[in-house]
C-alpha positions in Angstrom: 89.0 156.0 124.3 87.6 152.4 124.5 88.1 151.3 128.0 88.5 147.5 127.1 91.9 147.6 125.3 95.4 149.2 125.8 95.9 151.0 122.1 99.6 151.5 121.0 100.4 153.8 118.4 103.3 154.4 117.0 105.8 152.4 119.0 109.5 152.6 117.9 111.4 151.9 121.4 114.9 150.4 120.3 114.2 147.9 117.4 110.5 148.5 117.0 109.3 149.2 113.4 106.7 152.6 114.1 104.5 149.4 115.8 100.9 150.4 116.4 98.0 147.7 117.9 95.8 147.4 120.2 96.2 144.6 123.2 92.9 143.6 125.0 92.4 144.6 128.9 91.6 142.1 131.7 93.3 139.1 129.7 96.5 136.8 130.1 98.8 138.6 127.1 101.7 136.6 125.7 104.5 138.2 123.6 106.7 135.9 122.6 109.2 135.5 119.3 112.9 135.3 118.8 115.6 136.6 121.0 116.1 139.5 120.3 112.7 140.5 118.1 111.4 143.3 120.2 109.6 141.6 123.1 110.8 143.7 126.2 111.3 146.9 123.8 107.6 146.6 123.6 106.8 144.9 126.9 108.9 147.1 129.5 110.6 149.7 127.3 107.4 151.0 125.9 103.9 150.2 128.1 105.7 149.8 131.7 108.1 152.8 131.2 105.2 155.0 130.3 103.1 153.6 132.9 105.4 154.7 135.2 106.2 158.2 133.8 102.5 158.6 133.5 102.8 157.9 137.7 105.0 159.8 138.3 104.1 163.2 136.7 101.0 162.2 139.1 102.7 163.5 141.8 103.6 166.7 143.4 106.5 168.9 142.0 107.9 168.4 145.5 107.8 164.4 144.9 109.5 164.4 141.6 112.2 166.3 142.9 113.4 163.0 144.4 112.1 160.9 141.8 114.1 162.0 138.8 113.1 163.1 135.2 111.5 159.8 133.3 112.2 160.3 129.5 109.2 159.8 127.4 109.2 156.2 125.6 109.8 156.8 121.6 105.9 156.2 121.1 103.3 158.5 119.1 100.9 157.5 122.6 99.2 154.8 124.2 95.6 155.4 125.6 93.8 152.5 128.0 97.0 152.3 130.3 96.6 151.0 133.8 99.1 151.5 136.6 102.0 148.9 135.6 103.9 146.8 138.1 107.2 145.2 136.7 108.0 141.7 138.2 111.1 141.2 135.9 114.2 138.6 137.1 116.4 141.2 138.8 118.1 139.9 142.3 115.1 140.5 145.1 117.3 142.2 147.3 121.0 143.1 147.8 120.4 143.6 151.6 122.1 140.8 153.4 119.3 141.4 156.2 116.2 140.2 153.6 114.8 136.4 153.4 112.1 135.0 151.6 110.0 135.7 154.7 110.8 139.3 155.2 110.5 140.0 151.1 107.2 138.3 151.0 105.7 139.8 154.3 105.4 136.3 155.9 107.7 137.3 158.5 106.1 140.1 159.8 103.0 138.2 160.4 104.9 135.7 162.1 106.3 138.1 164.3 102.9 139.5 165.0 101.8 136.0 165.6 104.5 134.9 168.3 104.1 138.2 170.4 100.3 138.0 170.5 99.6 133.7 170.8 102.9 132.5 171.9 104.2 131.4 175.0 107.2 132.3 177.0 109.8 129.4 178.4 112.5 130.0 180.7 115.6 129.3 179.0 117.1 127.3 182.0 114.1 124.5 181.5 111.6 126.1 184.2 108.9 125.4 181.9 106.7 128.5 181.0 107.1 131.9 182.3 104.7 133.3 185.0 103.9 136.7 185.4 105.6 138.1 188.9 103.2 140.1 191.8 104.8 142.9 193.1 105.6 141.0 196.3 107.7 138.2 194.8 109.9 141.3 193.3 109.9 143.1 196.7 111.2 139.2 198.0 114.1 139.2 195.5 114.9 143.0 196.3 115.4 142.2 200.5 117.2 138.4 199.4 120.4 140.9 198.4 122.9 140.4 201.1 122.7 143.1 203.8 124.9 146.2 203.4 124.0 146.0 199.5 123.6 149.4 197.4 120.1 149.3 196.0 118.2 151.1 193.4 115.0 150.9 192.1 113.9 152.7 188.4 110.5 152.9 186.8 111.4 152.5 183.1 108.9 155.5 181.2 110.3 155.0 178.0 112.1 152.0 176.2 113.3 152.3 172.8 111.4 155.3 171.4 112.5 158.2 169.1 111.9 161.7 170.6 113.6 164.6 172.8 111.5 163.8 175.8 112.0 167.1 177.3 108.5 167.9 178.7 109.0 164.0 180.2 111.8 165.2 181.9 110.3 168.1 183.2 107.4 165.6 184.3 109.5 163.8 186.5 111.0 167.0 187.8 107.4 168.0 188.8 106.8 164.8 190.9 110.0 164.9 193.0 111.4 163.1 191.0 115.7 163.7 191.2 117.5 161.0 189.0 117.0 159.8 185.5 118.8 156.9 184.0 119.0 157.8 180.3 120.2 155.2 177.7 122.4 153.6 180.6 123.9 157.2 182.2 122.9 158.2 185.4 121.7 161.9 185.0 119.9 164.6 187.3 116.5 165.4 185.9 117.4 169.0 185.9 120.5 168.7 183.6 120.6 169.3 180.3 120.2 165.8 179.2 121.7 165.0 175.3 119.1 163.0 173.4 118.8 162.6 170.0 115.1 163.4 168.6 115.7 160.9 166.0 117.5 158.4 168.0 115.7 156.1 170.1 116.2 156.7 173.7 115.4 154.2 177.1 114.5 156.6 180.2 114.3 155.0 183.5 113.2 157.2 186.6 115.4 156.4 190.0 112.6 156.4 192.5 114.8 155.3 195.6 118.2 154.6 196.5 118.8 152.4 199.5 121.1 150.3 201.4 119.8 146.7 202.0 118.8 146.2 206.0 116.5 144.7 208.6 112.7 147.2 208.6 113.0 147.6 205.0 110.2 145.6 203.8 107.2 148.8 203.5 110.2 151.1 201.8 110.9 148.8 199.3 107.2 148.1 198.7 106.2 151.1 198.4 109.0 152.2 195.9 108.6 149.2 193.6 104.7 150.0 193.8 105.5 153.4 192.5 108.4 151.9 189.6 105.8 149.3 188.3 103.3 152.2 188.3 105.5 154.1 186.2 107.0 151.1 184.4 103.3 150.0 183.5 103.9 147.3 185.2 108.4 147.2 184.7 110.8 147.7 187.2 114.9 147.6 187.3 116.5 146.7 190.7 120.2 147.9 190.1 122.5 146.8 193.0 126.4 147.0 193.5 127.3 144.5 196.6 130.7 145.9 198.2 132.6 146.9 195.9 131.9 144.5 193.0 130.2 145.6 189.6 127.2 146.7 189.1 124.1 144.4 188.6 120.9 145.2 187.4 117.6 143.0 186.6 114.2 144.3 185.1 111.1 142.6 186.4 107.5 142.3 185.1 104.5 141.6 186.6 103.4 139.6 183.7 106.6 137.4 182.5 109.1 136.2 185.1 110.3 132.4 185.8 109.6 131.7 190.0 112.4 128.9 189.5 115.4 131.1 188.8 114.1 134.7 188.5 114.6 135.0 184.8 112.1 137.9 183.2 111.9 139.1 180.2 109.4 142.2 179.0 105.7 141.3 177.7 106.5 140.3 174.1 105.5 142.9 171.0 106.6 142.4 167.2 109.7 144.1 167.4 111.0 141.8 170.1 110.8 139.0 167.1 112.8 141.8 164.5 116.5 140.7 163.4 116.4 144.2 162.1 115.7 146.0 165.9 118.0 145.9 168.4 115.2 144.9 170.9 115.4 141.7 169.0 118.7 141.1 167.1 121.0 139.1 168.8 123.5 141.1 170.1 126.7 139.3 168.8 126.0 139.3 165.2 123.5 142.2 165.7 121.0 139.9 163.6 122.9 138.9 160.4 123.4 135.3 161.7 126.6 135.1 160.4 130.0 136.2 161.8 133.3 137.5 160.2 135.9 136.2 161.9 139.6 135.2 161.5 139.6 131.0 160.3 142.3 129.2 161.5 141.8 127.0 158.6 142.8 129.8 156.0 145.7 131.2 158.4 147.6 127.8 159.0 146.2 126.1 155.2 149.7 123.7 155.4 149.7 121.7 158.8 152.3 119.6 157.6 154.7 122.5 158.3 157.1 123.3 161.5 154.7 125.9 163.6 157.4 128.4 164.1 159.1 128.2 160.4 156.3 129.5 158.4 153.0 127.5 159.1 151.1 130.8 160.2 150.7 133.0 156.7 150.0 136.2 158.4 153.1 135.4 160.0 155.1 135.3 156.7 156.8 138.2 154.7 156.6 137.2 150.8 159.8 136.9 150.5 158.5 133.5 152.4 160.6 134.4 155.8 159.5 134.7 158.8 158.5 137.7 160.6 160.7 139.3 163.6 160.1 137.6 166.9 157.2 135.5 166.3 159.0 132.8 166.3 160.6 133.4 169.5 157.5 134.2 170.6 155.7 130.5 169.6 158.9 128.9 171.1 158.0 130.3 173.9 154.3 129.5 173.7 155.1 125.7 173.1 157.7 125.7 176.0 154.6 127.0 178.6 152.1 124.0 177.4 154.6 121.4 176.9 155.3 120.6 173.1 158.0 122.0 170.8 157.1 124.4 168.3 159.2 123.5 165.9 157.4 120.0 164.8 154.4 120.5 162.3 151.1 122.0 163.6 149.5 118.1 162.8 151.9 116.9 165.3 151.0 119.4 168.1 148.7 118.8 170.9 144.7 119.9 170.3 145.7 121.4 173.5 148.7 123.4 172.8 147.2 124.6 169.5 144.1 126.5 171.4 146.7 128.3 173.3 148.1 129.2 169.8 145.4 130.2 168.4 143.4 131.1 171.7 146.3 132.4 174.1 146.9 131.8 177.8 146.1 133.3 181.0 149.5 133.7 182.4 152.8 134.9 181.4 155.3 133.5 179.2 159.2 133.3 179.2 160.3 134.7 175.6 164.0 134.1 174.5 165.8 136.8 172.1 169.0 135.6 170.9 171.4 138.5 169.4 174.0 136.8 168.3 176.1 135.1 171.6 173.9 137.6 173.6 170.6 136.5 175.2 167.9 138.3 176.8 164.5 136.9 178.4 161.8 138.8 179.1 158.0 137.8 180.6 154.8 138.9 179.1 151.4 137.8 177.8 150.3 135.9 175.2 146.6 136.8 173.7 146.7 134.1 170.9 147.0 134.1 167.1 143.2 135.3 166.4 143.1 137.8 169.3 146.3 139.3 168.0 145.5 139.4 163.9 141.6 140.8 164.9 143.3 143.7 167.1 145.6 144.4 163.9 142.7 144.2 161.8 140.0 146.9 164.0 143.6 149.1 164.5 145.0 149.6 161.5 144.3 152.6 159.5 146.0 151.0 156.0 143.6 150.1 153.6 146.2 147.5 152.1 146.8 146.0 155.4 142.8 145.4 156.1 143.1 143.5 152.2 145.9 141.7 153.0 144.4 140.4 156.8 140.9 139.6 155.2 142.0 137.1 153.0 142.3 135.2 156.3 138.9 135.8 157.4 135.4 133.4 157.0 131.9 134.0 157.3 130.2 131.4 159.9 127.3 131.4 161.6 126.8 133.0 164.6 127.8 131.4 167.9 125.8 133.0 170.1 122.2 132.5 168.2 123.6 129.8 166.1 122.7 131.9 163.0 119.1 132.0 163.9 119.3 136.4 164.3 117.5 136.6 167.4 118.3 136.9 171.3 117.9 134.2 173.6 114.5 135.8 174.8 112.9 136.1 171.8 113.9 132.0 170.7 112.1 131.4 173.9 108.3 132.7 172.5 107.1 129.2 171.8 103.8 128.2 169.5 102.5 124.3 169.8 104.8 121.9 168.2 101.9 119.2 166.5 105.3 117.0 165.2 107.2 117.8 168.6 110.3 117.1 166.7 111.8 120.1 167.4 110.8 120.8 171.3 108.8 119.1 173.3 107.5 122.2 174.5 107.0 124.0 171.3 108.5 125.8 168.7 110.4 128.9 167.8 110.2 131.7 165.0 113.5 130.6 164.1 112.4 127.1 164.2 109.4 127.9 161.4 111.7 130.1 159.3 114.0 127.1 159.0 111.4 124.8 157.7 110.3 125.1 153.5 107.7 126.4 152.5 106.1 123.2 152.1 106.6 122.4 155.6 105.8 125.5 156.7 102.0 125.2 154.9 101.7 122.0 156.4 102.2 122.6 159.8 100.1 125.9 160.0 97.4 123.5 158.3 97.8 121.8 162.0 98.5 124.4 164.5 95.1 125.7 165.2 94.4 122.2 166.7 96.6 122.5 169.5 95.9 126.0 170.4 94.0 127.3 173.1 91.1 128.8 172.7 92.2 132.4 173.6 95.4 131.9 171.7 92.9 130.9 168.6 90.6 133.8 169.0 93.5 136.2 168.7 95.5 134.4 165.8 93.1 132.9 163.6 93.4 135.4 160.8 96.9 135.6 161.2 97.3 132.5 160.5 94.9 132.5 157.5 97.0 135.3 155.9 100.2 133.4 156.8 98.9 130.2 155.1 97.5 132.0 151.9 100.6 133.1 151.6 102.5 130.8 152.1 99.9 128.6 149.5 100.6 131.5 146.8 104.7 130.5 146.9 103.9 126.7 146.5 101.5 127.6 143.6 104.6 129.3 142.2 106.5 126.6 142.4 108.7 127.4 145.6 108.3 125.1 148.2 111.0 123.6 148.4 112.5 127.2 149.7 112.9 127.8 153.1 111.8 130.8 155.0 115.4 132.0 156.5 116.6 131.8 152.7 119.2 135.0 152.3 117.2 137.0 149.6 120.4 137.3 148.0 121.4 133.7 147.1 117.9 133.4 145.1 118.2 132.9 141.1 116.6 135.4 139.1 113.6 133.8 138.2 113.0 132.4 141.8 112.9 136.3 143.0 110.9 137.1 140.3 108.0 134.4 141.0 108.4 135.3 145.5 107.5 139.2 143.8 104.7 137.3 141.4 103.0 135.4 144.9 103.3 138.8 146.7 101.6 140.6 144.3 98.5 137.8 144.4 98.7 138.4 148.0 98.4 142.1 148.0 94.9 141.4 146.4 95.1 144.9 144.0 92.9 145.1 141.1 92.7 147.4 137.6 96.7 147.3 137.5 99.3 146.3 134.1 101.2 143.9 135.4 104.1 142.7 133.4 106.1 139.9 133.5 109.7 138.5 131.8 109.5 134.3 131.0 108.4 133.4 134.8 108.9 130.0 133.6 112.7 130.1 133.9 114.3 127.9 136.2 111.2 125.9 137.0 110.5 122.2 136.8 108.0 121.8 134.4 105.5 119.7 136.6 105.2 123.2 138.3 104.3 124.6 135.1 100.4 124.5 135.2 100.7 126.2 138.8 102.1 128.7 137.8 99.7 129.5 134.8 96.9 128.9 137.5 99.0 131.6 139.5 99.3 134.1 136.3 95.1 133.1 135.6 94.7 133.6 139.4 96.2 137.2 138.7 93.9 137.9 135.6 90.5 136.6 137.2 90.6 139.4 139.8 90.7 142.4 137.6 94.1 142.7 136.1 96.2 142.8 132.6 99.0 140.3 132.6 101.2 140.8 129.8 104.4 138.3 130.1 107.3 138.2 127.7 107.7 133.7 127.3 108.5 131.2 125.2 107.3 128.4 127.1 104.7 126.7 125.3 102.3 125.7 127.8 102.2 129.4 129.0 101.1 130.3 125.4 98.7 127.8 124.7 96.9 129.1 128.0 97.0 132.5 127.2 93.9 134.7 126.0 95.7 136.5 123.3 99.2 136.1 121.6 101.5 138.5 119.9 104.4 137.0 117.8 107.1 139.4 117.0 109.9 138.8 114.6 110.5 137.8 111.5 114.5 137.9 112.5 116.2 139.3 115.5 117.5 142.7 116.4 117.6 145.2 112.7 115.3 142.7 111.4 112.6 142.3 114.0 110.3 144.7 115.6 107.2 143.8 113.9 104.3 141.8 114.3 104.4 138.7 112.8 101.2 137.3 113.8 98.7 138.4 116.9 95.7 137.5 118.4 93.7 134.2 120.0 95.4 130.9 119.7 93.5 130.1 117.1 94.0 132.4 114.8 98.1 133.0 115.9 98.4 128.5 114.4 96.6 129.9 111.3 99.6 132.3 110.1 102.7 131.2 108.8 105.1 132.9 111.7 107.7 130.9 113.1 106.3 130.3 116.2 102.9 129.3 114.8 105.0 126.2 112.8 106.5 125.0 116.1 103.0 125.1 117.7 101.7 123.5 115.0 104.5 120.5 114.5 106.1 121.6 111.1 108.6 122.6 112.9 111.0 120.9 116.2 114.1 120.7 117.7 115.6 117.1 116.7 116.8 115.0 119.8 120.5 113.9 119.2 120.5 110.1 118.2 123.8 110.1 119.8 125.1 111.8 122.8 128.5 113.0 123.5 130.6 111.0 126.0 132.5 112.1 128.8 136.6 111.9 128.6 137.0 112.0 131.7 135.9 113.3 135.1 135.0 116.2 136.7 136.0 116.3 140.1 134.1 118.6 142.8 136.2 119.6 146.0 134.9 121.2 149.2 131.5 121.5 148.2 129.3 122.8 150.6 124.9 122.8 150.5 123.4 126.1 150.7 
């Protein structure tokens, strides 16, 4: 077998005629021809589908199991084949958790670089947070007021998978006699339910106290013991009288000495949408909300409030359902407007109690004929009551029927930025300082295009310290080669927090093409369908350098296009037609440039000029407009 060329013999995938050549290794390989001529039969139905059968029956008969049975491509064989990587236009991702920065690994180097080099800020403007001695936590512990109920825990375990049974049985061993597990209160000795594959947060109660004068040495000692076990964490958990329960975890490394807000030592995870030790615990890190829109339950405010201008109000039949009405009437009576005028005419005030409710009672009025009867009782509001219906009901059709008055915003908690307020508080050098004067956030970088992005990571090592530059220097290399591989591509006008799923085919397909660059492998097949699509053609020659980039390390790149810059750059060129499907699926022409403009194939009289595409002398003219309503940028 001649190791410089993939031979094909044989080939009859779908349209192909019993095809049989032999395609040069290590070079940039266009196929291109009519729709419809054969190009992906040969291209992905035939050399990536046996690359990939050839993988897997590579692996173990305990692998395949989960892999499925790959049917052999209709080909006599193919010998020189290299392990194939498909980078075709599909959607990159379906998961409404993926962005470009997750799908191309940029994120997780971000996240590495935030919990390594950035700085912690108080979120009440205390500046940056200082790590806390043992003594300023034994100071907050005695500033509770006297009679308080105190304890103190040693967190062992935060967020882990795992039983933890010999743990436990630690604990027992050092006198240990209470365990907070996951937020229960347990003895160590019980038999405590945990998960293995479930992750678990164990805190050991090493003293239980009531707050007096002489307490100073107890409390020292037992905090001394907690941050020992904490590695340097404690919990005070308090109950004053017989109010609820408050609890605070310290650090001795991050803590504001303003107003006693800590946070734990920051790790990658803490920086993870996708973890709950980072994901913002209202939208638990989708950055967007479902919620009921007042907009799309009262769409007509030019009608009376209690006659029909809440939908979900509203049989079909277009009348209004029992006792609501009574029940607005009443609403507009306690806030001082009458709810029979239309909902433009009400007050902004008396429509948040409508749509918000009240905090007291309300008189309702049910008339029965000549017969009357009042009654008192609360009013929760419009959304409060339509999103208990919603989470209540069991109906499938009433969930349809509710959700049609339901919009997705951003979060209002994390203002669609994913995180928690701790992590948004990590803060990196902010060269522009048009964001925060102090610095600024992952969030803050993920929001910027990738252009932006490359640009300011060009300028962040200047305003870093040295130690913070010893530890992120080749972070911030990989981050800014990769981020230089999606501008090469054509992409920077993207931004990082991009929803993977809102990307056109051929942008996912050239974020895949820049990740593959980055992943540096060598010897593979890679395989590409018209990359071009969707780009502006002065990013054209990028991404040919991109594709070149790809060949020069090693690689085969075979790409189904009909570009004609992409051809004219490529090493070797095979022209399948004459006609589309039942009369295609041979090779028309194949070879160098060169000797591809010497034949007589369709393509090779477009190259050449015989052939073109006539512009219209006249273009049609528009009859009349074409109005665009409620348009919104992504």
């Amino acid at each position: 077998m001649s190791q410089d060329k993939i031979v094909i013999v044989g080939a009859r995938e779908n349209n192909l005629k019993n095809l049989s050549l032999e395609i040069p290794r290590d070079r940039l390989v266009v196929i291109t021809g009519l729709s419809g001529s054969g190009k992906s039969s040969l291209a992905f139905d035939t050399l990536y589908a046996e690359g990939q059968r050839r993988y897997v029956e590579s692996l173990s008969a305990y692998a395949r199991q989960f892999l499925g049975q790959m049917d052999k491509p209709d080909v006599d064989h193919i010998d020189g084949l290299s392990p194939a990587i498909s980078i075709d236009q599909k959607s990159a991702s379906r998961n409404p958790r993926s962005t470009v920065g997750t799908v191309t690994e940029i994120y997780d180097y971000l996240r590495i670089l935030f919990a390594r080099a950035g700085t912690p800020y108080c979120p009440n403007g205390h500046g940056p947070i200082e790590r806390q001695t043992s003594d300023q936590i034994v100071d907050t512990a005695l500033s509770l007021p006297q009679g308080a109920m105190l304890q103190i825990l040693g967190p062992i375990v935060r967020g882990r998978k795992g039983e933890y049974k010999s743990v436990l049985e630690d604990i027992n061993r050092q006198g240990f006699v209470r365990a907070r597990v996951d937020g229960e209160m347990y003895e160590v000795t019980d038999d405590i339910p945990m998960d293995r594959y479930k992750q678990h947060t164990i805190e050991v109660v090493v003293d239980r106290l009531i707050v007096g004068d002489d307490m100073r040495q107890r409390v020292a000692d037992s905090i001394e013991i907690a941050m020992k076990l904490g590695k340097g964490l404690t919990t005070l958990l308090w109950r004053v009288g017989d109010g609820a329960e408050q609890e605070a975890t310290y650090s001795e490394h991050f803590a504001c000495p303003t107003c006693g807000f800590s946070m734990p030592e920051p790790e990658p995870r803490m920086f993870s949408f996708n973890s709950p030790y980072g994901a913002c615990p209202d939208c638990t890190g989708l950055g967007t909300k479902t919620e009921f829109d007042p907009d799309l339950i009262c769409p007509d405010p030019k009608k009376p409030l209690r006659n029909g201008a809440i939908l979900p109000f509203v049989y079909k039949s277009g009348e209004v359902k029992e006792w609501w009405p009574e029940m607005l009437d009443a609403v507009g009576r306690a806030c001082g407007f009458d709810a029979s005028l239309p909902v433009n005419q009400i007050p902004e005030a008396g429509m948040k109690a409508v749509w918000e409710g009240l905090e007291e009672q309300v008189e309702v009025v049910m008339r029965y004929g000549s017969r009357e009867r009042k009654f008192m009782t609360g009013w929760e509001g419009v959304l409060a009551a339509l999103r208990k219906r919603f989470e209540s009901t069991e109906s499938e059709w009433v969930r349809n029927d509710l959700a049609q008055y339901q919009s997705t915003r951003p979060c209002p908690a994390c203002a669609g930025r994913r995180l928690k307020s701790e992590s948004l508080h990590v803060l990196l050098p902010s060269p522009a300082k048009k964001v925060d004067p102090s610095g600024v956030s992952i969030a803050d970088i993920t929001g910027l295009t990738i252009e932006a992005a490359g640009a300011y990571f060009d300028r962040l090592p200047k305003f870093l310290s040295a130690r913070q530059l010893t530890i992120a220097e080749r972070v911030i290399r990989e981050i800014s080669e990769r981020l230089r591989f999606l501008l090469d591509v054509g992409l920077g006008y993207l931004t990082l927090d991009r929803n993977a799923r809102t990307l056109a085919g051929g942008e996912a397909q050239r974020i895949r093409l820049a990740t593959q660059i980055g992943s540096g492998l060598m010897g593979c097949l890679y395989i590409l369908d018209e990359p071009s699509i969707g780009l502006h053609q002065r990013d054209n020659h990028k991404l040919i350098e991109t594709l070149q980039r790809l060949r020069n390390v090693g690689n085969t790149v075979i790409v189904v296009e009909h570009d004609e810059e992409t051809m004219r750059a490529a090493d070797w060129l095979i022209d399948l037609g004459p006609g589309a499907g039942e009369h295609g699926g041979e090779i028309v022409a194949q070879g160098t440039l060169e000797t591809v403009l010497a034949s007589d194939s369709l393509t090779a009289q477009y190259l050449n000029g015989e052939r073109s595409i006539p512009v219209p002398q006249e273009r049609r003219k528009p009859t009349s407009p074409c109005p665009l309503k409620k348009t919104k940028l992504r």
